[in-house]
C-alpha positions as CSV (number, residue, x, y, z in Angstrom):
1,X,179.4,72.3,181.7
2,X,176.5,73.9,180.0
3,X,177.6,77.0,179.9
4,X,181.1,76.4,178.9
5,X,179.3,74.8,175.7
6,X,177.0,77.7,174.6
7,X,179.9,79.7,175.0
8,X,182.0,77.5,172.8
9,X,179.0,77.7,170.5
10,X,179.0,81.5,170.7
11,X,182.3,82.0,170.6
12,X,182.2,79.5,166.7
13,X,179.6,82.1,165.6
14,X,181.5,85.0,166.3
15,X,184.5,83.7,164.4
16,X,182.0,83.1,161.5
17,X,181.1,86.5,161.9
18,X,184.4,87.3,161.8
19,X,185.5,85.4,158.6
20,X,181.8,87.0,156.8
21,X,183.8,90.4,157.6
22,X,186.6,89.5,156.2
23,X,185.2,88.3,152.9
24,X,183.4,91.2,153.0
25,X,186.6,93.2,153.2
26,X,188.5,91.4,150.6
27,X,185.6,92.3,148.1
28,X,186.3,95.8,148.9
29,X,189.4,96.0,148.8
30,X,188.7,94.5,145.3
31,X,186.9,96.8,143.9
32,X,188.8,99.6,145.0
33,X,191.7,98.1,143.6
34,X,189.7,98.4,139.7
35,X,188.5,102.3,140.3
36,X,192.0,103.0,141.5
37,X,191.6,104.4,145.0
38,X,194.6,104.9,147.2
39,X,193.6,103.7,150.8
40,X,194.1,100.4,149.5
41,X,196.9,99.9,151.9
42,X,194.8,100.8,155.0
43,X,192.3,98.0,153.9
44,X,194.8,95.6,153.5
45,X,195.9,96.2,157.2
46,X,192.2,95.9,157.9
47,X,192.1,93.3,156.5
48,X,195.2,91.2,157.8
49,X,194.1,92.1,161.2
50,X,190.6,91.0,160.8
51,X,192.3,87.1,159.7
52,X,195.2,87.5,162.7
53,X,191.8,87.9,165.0
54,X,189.9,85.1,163.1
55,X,192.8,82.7,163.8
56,X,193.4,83.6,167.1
57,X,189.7,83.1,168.0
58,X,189.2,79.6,166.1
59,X,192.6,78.5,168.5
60,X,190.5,79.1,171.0
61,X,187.2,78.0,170.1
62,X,189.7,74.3,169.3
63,X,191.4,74.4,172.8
64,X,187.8,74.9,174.3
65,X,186.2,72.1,172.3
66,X,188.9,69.6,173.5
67,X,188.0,71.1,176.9
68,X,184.8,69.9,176.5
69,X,185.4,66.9,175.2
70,X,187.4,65.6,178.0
71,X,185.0,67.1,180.5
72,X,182.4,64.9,178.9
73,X,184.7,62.2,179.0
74,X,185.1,62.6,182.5
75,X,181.3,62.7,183.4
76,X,180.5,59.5,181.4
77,X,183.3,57.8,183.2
78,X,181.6,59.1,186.4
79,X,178.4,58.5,185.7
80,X,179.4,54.8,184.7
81,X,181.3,54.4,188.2
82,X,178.3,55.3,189.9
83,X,176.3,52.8,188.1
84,X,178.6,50.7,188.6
85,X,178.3,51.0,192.6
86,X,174.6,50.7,192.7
């Protein structure tokens, strides 16, 4: 259970990672839009790939998260029956 929550925790940090390269991106893209250069369009596609990834990952990071949460549910519930049979 441990494990499946650093990973969740990992897993967040890498999609913040993600979105800092995005941002990143977009204020490139930015400022080659004002000097005029023309692999703008290979940036964009950069760049909309970098947000498809980001999106994709925070999906999962969610799914896992409610993973977790029943999975804790489920242990209190145990751990309450047990008490309960002592």
């Amino acid at each position: 259970m441990s494990d499946l929550v650093e990973y969740v925790k990992w897993y967040s940090e890498q999609c913040s990672a993600l979105r800092s390269r995005v941002r990143d991106a977009e204020a490139v893209i930015n400022g080659l839009r004002t000097s005029g250069e023309q692999s703008v369009e290979t940036l964009m596609e950069t760049l909309y790939m970098l947000k498809l990834k980001v999106e994709e990952r925070e999906a999962e990071a969610d799914a896992m998260r409610v993973v977790i949460r029943d999975k804790e549910d489920r242990i209190m519930a145990l751990e309450n029956e047990k008490q309960n049979i002592k």
